[in-house]
N, CA, C and O atoms as a Maestro MAE file, in Angstrom:
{
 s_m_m2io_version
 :::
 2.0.0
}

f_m_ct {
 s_m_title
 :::
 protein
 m_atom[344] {
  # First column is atom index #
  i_m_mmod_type
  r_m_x_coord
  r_m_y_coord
  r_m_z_coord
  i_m_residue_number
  s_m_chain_name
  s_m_pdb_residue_name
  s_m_pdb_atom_name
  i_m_atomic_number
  :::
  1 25 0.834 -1.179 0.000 1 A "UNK " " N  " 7
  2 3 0.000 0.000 0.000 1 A "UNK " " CA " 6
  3 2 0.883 1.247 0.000 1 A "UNK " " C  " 6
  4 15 1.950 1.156 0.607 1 A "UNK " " O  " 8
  5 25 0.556 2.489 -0.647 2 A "UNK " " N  " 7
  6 3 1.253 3.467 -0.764 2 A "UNK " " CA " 6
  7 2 1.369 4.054 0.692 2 A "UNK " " C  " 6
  8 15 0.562 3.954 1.616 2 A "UNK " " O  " 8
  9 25 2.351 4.570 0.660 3 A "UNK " " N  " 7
  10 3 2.721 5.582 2.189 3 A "UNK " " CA " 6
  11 2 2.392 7.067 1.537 3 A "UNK " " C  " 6
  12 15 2.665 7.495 0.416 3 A "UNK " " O  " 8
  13 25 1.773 7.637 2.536 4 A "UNK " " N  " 7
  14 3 1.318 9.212 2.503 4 A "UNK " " CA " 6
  15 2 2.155 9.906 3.116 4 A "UNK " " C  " 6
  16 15 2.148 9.925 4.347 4 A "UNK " " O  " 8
  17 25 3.030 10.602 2.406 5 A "UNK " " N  " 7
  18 3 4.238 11.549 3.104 5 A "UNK " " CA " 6
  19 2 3.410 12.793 3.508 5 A "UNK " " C  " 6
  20 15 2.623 13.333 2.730 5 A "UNK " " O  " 8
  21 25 3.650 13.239 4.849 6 A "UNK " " N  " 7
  22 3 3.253 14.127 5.184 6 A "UNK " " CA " 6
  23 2 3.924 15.666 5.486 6 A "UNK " " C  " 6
  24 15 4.864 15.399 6.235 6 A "UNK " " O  " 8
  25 25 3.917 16.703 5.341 7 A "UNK " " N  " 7
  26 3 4.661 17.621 5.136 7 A "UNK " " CA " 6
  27 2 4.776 18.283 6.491 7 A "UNK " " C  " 6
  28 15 4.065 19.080 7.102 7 A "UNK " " O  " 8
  29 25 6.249 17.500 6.817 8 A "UNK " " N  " 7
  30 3 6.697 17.925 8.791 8 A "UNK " " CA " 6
  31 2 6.615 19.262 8.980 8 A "UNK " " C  " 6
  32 15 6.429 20.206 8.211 8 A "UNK " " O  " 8
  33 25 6.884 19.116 10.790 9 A "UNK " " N  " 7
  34 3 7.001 20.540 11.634 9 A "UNK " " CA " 6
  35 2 7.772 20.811 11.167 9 A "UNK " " C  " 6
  36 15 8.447 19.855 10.785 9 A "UNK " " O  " 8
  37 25 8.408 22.411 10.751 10 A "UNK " " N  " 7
  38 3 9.183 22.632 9.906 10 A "UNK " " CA " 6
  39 2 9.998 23.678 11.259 10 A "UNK " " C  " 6
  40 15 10.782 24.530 10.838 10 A "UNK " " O  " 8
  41 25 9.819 23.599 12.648 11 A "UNK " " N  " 7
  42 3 9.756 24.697 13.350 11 A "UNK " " CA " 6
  43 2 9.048 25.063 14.465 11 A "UNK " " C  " 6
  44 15 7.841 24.916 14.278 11 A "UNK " " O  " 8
  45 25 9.305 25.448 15.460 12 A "UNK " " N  " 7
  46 3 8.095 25.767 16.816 12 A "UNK " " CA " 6
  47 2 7.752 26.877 16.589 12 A "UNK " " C  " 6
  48 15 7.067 27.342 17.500 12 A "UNK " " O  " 8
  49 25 7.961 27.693 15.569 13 A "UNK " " N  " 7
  50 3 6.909 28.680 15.054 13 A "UNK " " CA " 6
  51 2 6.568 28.838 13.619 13 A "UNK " " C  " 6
  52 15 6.110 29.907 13.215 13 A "UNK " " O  " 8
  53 25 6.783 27.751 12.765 14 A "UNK " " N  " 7
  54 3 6.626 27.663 11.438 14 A "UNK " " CA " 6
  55 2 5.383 26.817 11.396 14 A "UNK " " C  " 6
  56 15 5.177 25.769 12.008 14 A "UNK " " O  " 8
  57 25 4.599 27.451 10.574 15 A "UNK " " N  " 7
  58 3 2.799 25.883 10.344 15 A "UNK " " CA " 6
  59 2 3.230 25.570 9.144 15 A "UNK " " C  " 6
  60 15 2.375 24.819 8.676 15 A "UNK " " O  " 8
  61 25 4.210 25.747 8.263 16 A "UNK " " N  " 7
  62 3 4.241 24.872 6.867 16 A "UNK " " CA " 6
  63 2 5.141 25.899 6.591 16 A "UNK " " C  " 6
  64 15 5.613 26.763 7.330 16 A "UNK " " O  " 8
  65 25 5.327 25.628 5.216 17 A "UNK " " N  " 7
  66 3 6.158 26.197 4.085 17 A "UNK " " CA " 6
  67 2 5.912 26.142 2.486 17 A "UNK " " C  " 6
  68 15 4.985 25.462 2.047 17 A "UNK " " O  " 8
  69 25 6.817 26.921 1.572 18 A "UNK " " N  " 7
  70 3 6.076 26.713 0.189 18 A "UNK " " CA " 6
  71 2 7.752 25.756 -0.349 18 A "UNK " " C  " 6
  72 15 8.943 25.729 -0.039 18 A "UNK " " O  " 8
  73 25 6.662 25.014 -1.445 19 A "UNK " " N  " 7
  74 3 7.293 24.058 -2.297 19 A "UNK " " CA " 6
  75 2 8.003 24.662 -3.288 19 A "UNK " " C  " 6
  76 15 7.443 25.093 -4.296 19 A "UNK " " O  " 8
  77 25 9.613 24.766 -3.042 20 A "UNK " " N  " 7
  78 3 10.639 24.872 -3.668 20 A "UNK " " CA " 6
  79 2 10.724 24.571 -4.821 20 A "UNK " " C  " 6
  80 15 10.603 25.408 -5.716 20 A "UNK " " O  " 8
  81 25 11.025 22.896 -5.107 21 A "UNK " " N  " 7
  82 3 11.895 22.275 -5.834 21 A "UNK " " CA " 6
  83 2 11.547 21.130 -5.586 21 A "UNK " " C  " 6
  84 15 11.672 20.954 -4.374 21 A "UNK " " O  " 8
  85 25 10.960 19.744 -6.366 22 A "UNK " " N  " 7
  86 3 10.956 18.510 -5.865 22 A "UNK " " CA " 6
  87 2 12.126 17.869 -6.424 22 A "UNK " " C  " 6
  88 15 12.178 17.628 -7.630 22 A "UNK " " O  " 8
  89 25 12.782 17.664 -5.875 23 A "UNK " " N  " 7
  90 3 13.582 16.809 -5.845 23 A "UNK " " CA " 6
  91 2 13.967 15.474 -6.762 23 A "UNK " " C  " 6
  92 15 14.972 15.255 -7.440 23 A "UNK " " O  " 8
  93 25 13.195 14.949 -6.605 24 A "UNK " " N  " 7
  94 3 12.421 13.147 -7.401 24 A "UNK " " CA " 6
  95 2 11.085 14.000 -7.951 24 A "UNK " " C  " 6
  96 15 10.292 14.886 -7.631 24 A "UNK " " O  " 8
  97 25 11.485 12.930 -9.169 25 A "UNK " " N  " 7
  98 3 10.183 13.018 -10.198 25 A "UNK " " CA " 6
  99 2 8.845 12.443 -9.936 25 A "UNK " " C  " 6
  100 15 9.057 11.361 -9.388 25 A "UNK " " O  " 8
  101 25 7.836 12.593 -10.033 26 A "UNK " " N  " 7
  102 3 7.120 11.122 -10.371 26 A "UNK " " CA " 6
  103 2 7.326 10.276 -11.017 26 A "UNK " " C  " 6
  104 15 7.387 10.553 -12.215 26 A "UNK " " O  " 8
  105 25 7.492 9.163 -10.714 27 A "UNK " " N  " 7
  106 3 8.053 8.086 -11.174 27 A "UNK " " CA " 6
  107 2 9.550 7.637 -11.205 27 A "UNK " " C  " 6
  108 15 10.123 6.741 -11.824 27 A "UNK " " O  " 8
  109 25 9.925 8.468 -10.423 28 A "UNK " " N  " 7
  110 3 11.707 8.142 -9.716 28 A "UNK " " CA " 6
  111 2 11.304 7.230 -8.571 28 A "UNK " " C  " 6
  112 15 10.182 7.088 -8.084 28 A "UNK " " O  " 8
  113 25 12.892 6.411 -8.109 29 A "UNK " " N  " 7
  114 3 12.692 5.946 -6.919 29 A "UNK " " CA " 6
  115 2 13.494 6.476 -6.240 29 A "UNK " " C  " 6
  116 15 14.481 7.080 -6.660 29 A "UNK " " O  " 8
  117 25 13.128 6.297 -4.907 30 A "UNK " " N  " 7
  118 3 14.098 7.415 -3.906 30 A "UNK " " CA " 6
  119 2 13.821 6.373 -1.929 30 A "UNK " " C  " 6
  120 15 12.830 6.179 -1.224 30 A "UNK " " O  " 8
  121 25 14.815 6.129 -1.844 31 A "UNK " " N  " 7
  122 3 14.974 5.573 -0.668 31 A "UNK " " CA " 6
  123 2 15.052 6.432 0.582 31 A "UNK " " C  " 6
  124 15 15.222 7.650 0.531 31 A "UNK " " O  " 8
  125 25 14.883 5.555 2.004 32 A "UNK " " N  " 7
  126 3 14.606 5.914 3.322 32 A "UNK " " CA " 6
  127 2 15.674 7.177 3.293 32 A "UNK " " C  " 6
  128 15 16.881 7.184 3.055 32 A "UNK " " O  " 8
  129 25 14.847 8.137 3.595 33 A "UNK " " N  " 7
  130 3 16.388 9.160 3.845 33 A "UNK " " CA " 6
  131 2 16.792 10.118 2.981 33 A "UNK " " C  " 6
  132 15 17.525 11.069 3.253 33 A "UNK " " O  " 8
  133 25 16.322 9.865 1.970 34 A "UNK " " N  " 7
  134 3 17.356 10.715 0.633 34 A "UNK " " CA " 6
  135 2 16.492 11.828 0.767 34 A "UNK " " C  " 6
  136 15 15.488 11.880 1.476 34 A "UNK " " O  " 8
  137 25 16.854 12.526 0.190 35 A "UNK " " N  " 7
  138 3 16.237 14.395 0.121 35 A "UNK " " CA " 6
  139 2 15.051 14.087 -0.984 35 A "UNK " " C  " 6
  140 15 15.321 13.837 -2.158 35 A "UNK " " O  " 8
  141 25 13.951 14.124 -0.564 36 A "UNK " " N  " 7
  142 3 12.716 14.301 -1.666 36 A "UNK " " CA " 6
  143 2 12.300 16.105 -2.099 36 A "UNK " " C  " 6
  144 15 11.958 16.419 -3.239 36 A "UNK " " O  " 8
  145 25 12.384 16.808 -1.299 37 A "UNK " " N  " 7
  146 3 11.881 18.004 -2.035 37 A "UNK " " CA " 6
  147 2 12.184 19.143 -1.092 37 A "UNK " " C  " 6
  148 15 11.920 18.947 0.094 37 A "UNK " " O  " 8
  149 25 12.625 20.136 -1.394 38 A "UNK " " N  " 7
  150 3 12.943 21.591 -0.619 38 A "UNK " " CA " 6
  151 2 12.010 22.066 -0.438 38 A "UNK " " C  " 6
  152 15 11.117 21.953 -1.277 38 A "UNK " " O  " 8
  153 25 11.782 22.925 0.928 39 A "UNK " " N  " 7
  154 3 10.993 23.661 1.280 39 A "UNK " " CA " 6
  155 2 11.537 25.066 1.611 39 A "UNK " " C  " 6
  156 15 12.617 25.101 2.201 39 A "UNK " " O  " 8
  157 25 11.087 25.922 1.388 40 A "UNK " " N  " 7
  158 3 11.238 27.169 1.904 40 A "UNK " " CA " 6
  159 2 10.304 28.114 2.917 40 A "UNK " " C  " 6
  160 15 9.302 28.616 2.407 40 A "UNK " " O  " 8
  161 25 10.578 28.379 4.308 41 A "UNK " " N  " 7
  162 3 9.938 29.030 5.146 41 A "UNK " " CA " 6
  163 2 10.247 30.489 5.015 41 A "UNK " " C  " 6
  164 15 10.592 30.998 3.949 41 A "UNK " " O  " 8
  165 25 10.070 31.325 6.454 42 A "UNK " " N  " 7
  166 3 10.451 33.267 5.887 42 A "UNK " " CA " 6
  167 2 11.380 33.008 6.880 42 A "UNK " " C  " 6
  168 15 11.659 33.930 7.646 42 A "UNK " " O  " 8
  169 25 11.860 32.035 7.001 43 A "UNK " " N  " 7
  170 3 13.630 32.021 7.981 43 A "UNK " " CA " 6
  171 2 14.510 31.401 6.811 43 A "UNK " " C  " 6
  172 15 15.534 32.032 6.548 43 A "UNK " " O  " 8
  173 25 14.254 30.254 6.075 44 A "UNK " " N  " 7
  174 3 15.168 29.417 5.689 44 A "UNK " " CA " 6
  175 2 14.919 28.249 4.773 44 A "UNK " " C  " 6
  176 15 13.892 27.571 4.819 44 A "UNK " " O  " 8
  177 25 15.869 28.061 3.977 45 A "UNK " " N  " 7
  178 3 15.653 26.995 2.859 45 A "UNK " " CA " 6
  179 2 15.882 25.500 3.501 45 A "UNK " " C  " 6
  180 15 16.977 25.481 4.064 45 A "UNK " " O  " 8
  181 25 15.219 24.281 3.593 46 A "UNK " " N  " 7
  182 3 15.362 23.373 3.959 46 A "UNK " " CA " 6
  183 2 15.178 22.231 3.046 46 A "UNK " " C  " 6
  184 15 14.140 22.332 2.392 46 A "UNK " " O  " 8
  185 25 16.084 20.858 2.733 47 A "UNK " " N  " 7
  186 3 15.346 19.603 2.516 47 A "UNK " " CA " 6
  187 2 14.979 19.027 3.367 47 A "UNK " " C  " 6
  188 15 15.396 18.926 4.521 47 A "UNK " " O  " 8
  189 25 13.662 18.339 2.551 48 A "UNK " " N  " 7
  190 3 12.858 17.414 3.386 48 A "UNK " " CA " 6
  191 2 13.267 16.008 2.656 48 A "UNK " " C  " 6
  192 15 13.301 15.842 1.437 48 A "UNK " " O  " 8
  193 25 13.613 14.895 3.796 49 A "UNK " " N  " 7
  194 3 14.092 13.749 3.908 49 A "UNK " " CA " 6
  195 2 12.761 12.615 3.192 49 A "UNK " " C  " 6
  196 15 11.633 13.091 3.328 49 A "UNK " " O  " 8
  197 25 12.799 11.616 2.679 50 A "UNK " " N  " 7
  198 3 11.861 10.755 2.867 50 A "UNK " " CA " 6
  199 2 11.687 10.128 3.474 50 A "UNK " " C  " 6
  200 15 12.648 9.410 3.750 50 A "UNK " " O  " 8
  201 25 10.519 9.877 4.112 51 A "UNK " " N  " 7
  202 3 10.224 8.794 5.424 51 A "UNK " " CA " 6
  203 2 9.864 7.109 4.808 51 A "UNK " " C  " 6
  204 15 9.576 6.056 5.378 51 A "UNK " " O  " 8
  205 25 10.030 7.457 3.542 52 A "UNK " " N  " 7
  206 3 9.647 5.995 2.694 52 A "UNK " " CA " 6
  207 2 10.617 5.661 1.538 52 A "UNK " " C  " 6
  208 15 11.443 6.435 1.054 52 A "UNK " " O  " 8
  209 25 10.362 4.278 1.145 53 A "UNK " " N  " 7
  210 3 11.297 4.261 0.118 53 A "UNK " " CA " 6
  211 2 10.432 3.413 -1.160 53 A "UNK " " C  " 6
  212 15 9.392 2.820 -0.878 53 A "UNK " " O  " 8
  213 25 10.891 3.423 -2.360 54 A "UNK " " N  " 7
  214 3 9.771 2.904 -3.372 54 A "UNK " " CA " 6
  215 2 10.212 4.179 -4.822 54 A "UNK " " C  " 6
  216 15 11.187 4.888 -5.074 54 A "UNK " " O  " 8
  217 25 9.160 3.971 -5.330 55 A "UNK " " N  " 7
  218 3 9.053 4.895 -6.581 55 A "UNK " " CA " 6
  219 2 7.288 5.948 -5.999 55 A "UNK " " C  " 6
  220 15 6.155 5.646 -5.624 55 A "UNK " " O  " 8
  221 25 8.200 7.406 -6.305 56 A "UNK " " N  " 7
  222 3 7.383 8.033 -5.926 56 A "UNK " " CA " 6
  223 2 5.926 8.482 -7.206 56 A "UNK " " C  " 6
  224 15 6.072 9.058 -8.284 56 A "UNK " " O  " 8
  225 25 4.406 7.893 -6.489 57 A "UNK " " N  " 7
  226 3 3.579 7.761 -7.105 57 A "UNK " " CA " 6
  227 2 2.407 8.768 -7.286 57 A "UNK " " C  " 6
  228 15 1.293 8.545 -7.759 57 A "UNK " " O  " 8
  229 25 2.972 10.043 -6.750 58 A "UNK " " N  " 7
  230 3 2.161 11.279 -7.039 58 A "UNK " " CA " 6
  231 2 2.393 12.650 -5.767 58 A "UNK " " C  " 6
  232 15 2.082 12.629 -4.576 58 A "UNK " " O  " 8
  233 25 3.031 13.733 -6.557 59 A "UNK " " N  " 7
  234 3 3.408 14.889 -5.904 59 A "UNK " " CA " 6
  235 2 1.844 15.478 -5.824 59 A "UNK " " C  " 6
  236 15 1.191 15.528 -6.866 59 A "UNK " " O  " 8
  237 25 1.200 15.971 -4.421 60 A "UNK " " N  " 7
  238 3 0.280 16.183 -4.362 60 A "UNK " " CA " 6
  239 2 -0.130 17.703 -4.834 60 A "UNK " " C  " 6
  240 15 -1.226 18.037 -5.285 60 A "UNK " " O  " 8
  241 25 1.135 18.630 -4.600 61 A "UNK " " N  " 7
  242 3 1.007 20.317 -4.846 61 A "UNK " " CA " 6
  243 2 2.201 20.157 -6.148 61 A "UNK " " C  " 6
  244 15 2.892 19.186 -6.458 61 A "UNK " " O  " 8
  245 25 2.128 21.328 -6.652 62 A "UNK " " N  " 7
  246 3 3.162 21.562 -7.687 62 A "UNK " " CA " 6
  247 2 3.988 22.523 -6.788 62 A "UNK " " C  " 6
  248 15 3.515 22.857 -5.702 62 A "UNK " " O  " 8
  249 25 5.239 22.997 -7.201 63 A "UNK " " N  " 7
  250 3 6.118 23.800 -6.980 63 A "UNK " " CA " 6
  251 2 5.508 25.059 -6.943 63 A "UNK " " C  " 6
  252 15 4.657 25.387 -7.770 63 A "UNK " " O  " 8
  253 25 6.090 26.163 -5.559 64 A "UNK " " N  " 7
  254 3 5.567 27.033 -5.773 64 A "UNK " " CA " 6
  255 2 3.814 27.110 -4.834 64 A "UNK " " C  " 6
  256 15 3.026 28.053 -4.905 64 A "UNK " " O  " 8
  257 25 3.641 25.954 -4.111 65 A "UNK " " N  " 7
  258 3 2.648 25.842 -3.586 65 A "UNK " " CA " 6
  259 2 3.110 26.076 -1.613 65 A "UNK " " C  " 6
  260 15 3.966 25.564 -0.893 65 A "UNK " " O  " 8
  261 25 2.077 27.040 -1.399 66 A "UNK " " N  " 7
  262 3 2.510 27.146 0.441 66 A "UNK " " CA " 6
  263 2 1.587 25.963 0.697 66 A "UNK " " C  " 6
  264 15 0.614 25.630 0.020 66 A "UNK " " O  " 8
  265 25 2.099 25.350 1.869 67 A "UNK " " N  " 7
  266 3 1.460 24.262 2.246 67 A "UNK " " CA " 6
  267 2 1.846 23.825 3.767 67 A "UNK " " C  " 6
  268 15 2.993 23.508 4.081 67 A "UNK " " O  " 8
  269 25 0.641 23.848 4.758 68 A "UNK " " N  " 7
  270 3 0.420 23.513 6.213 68 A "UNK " " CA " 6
  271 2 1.068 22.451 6.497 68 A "UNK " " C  " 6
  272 15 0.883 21.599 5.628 68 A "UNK " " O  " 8
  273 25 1.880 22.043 7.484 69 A "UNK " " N  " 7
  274 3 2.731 21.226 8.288 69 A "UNK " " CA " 6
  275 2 0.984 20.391 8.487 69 A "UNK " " C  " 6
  276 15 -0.177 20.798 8.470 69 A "UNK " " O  " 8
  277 25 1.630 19.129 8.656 70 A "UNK " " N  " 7
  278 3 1.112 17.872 8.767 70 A "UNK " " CA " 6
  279 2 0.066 17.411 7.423 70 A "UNK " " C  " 6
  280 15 -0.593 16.372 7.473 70 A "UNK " " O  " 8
  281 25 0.029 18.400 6.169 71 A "UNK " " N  " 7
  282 3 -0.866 17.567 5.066 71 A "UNK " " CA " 6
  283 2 -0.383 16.865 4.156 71 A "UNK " " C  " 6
  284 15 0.670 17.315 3.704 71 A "UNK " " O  " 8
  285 25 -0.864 15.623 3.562 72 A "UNK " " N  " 7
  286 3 -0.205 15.151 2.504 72 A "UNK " " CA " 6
  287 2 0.174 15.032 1.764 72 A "UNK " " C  " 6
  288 15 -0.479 14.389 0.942 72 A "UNK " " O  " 8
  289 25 1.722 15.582 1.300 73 A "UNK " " N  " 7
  290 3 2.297 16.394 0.411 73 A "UNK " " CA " 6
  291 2 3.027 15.159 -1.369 73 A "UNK " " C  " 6
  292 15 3.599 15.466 -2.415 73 A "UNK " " O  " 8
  293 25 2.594 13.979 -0.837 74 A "UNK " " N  " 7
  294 3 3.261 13.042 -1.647 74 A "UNK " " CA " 6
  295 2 2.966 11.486 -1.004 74 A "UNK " " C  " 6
  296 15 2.668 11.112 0.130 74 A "UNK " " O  " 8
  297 25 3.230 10.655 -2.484 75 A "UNK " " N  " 7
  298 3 2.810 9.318 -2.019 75 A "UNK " " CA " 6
  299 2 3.839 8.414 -2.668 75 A "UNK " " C  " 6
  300 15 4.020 8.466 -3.885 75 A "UNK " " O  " 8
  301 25 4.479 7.632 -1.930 76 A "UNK " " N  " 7
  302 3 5.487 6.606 -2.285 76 A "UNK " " CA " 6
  303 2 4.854 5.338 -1.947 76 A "UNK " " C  " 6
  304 15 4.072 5.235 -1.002 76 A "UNK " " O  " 8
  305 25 5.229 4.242 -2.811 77 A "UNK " " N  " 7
  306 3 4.410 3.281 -2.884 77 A "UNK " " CA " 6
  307 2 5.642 2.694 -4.004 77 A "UNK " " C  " 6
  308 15 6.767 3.131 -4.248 77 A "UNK " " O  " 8
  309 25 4.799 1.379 -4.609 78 A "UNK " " N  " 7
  310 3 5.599 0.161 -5.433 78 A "UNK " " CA " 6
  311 2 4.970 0.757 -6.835 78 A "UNK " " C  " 6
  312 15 3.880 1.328 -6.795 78 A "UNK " " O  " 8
  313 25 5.793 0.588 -8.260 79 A "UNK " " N  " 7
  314 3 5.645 1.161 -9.298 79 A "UNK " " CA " 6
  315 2 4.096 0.523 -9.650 79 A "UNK " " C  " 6
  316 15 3.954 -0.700 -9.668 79 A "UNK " " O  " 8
  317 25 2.971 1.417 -9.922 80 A "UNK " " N  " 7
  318 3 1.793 1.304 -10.843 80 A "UNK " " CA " 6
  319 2 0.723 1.170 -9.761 80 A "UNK " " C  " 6
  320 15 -0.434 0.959 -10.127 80 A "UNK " " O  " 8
  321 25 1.019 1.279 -8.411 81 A "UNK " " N  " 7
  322 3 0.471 1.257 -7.270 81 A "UNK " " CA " 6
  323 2 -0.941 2.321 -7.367 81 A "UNK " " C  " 6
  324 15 -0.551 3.410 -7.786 81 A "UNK " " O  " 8
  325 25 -2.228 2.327 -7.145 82 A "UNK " " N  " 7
  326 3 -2.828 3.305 -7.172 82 A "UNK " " CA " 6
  327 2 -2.611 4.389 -6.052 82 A "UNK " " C  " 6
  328 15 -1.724 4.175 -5.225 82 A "UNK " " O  " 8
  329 25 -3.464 5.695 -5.961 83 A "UNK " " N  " 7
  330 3 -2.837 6.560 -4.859 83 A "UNK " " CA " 6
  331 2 -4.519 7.543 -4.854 83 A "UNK " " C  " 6
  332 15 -5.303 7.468 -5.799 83 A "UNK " " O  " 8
  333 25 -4.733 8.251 -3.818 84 A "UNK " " N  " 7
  334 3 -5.771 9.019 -4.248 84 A "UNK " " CA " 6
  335 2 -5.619 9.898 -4.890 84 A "UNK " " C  " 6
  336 15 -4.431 10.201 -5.004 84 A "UNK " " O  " 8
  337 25 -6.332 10.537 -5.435 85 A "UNK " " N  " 7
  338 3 -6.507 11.838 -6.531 85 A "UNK " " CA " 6
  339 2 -6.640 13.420 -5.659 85 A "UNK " " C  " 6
  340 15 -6.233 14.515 -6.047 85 A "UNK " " O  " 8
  341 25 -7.135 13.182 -4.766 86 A "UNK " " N  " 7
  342 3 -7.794 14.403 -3.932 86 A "UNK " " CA " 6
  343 2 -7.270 14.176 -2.219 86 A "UNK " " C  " 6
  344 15 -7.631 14.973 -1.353 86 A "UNK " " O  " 8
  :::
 }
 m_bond[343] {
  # First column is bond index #
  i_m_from
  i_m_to
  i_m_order
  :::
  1 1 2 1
  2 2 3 1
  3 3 4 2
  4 3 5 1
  5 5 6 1
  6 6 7 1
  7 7 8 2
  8 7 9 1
  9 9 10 1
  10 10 11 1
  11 11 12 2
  12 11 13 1
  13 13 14 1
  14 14 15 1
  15 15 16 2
  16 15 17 1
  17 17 18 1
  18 18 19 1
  19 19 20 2
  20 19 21 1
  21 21 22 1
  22 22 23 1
  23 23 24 2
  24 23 25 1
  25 25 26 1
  26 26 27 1
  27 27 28 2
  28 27 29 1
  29 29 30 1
  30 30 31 1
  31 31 32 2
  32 31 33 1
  33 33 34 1
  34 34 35 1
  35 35 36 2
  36 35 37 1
  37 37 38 1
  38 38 39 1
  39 39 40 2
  40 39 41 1
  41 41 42 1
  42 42 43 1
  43 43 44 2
  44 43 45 1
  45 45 46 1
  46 46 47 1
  47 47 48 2
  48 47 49 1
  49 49 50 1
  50 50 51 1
  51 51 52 2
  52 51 53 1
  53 53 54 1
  54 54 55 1
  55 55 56 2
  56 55 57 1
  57 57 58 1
  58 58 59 1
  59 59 60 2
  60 59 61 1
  61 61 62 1
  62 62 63 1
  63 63 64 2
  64 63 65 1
  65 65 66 1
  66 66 67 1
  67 67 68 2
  68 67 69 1
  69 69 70 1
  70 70 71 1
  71 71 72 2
  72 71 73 1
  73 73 74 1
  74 74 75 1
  75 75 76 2
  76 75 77 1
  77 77 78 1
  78 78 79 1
  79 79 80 2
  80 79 81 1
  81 81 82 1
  82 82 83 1
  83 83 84 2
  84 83 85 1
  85 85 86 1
  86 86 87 1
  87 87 88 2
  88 87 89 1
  89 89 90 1
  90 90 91 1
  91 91 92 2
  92 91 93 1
  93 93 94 1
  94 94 95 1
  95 95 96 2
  96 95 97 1
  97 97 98 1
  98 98 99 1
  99 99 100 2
  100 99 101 1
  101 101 102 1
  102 102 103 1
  103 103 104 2
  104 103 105 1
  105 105 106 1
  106 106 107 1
  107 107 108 2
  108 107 109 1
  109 109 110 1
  110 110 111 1
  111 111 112 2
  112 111 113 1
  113 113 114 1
  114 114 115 1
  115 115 116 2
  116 115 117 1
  117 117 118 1
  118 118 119 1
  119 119 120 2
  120 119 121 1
  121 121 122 1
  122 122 123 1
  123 123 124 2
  124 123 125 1
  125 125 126 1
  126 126 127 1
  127 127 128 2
  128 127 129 1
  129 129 130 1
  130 130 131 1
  131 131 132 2
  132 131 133 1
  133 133 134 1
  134 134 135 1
  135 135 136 2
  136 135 137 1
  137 137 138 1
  138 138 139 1
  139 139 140 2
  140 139 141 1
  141 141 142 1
  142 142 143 1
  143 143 144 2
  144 143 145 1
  145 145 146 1
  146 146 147 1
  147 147 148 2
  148 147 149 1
  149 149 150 1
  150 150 151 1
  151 151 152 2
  152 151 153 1
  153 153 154 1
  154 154 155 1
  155 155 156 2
  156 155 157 1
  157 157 158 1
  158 158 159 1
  159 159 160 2
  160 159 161 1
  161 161 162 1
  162 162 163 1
  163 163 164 2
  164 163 165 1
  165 165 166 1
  166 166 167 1
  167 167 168 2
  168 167 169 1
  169 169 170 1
  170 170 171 1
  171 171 172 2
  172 171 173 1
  173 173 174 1
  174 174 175 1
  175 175 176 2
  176 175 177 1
  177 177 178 1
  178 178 179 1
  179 179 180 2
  180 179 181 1
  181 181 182 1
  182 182 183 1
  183 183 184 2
  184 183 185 1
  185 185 186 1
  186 186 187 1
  187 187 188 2
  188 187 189 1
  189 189 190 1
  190 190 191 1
  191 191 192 2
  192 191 193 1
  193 193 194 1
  194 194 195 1
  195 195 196 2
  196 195 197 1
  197 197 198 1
  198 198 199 1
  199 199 200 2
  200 199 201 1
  201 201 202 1
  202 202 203 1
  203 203 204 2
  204 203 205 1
  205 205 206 1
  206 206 207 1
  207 207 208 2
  208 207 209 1
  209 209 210 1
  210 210 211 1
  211 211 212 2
  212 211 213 1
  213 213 214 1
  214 214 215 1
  215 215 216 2
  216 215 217 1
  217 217 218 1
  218 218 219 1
  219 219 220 2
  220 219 221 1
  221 221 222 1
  222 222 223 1
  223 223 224 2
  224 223 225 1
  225 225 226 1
  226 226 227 1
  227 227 228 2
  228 227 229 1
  229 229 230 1
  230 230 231 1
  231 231 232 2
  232 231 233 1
  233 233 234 1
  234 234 235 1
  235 235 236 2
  236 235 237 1
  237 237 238 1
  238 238 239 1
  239 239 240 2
  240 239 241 1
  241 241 242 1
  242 242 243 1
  243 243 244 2
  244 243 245 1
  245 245 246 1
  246 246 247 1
  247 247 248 2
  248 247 249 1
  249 249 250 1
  250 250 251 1
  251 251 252 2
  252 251 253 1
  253 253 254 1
  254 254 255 1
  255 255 256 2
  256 255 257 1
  257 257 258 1
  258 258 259 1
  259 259 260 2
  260 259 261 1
  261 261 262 1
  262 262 263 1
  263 263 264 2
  264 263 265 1
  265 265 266 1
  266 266 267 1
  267 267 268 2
  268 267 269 1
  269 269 270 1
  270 270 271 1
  271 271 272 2
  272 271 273 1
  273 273 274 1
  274 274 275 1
  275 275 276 2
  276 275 277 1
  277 277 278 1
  278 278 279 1
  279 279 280 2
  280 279 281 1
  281 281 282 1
  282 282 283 1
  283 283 284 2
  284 283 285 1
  285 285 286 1
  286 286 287 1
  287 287 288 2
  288 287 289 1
  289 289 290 1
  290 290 291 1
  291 291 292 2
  292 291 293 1
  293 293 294 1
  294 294 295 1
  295 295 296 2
  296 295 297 1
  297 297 298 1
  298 298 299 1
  299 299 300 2
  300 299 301 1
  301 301 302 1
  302 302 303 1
  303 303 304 2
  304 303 305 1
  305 305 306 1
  306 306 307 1
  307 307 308 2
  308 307 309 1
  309 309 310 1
  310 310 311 1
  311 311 312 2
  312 311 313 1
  313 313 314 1
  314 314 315 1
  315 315 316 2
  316 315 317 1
  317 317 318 1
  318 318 319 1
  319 319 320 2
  320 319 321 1
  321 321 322 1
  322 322 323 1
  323 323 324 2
  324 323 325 1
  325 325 326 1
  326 326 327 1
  327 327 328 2
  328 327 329 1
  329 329 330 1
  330 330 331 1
  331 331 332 2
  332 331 333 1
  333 333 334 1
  334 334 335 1
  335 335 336 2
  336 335 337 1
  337 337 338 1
  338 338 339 1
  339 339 340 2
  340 339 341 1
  341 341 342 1
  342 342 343 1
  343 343 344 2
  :::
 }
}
């Protein structure tokens, strides 16, 4: 089943950040750990790590999107895996 990456505390006074740069494509694979996608807060540029490993099966925001700490920003899963849409 796909894993729902969720977009971490970025901060004890940060609620999210906007989407940089992803990192991995859809349809790349990218293991436990490796840098999946930059974030940028109004302090600082950060990568965000993956908490999963697999081929990644759908970036939920495009680049350029602000987005709240804890929503589901991406889904890693096994190649052709379904994922939700919404």
């Amino acid at each position: 089943m796909a894993e729902a990456i969720i977009m971490p505390e970025l901060g004890q006074t940060v609620s999210g950040g906007t989407i940089t740069t992803w990192l991995v494509p859809v349809g790349g694979t990218i293991e436990l750990g490796d840098p999946l996608l930059v974030v940028e807060t109004d302090k600082t540029e950060l990568e965000v790590e993956s908490v999963a490993e697999g081929t990644v099966l759908r970036h939920c925001f495009p680049e350029g999107t602000e987005v709240e700490s804890g929503t589901v920003i991406a889904y890693i899963g096994e190649d052709g895996e379904e994922v939700p849409t919404s």
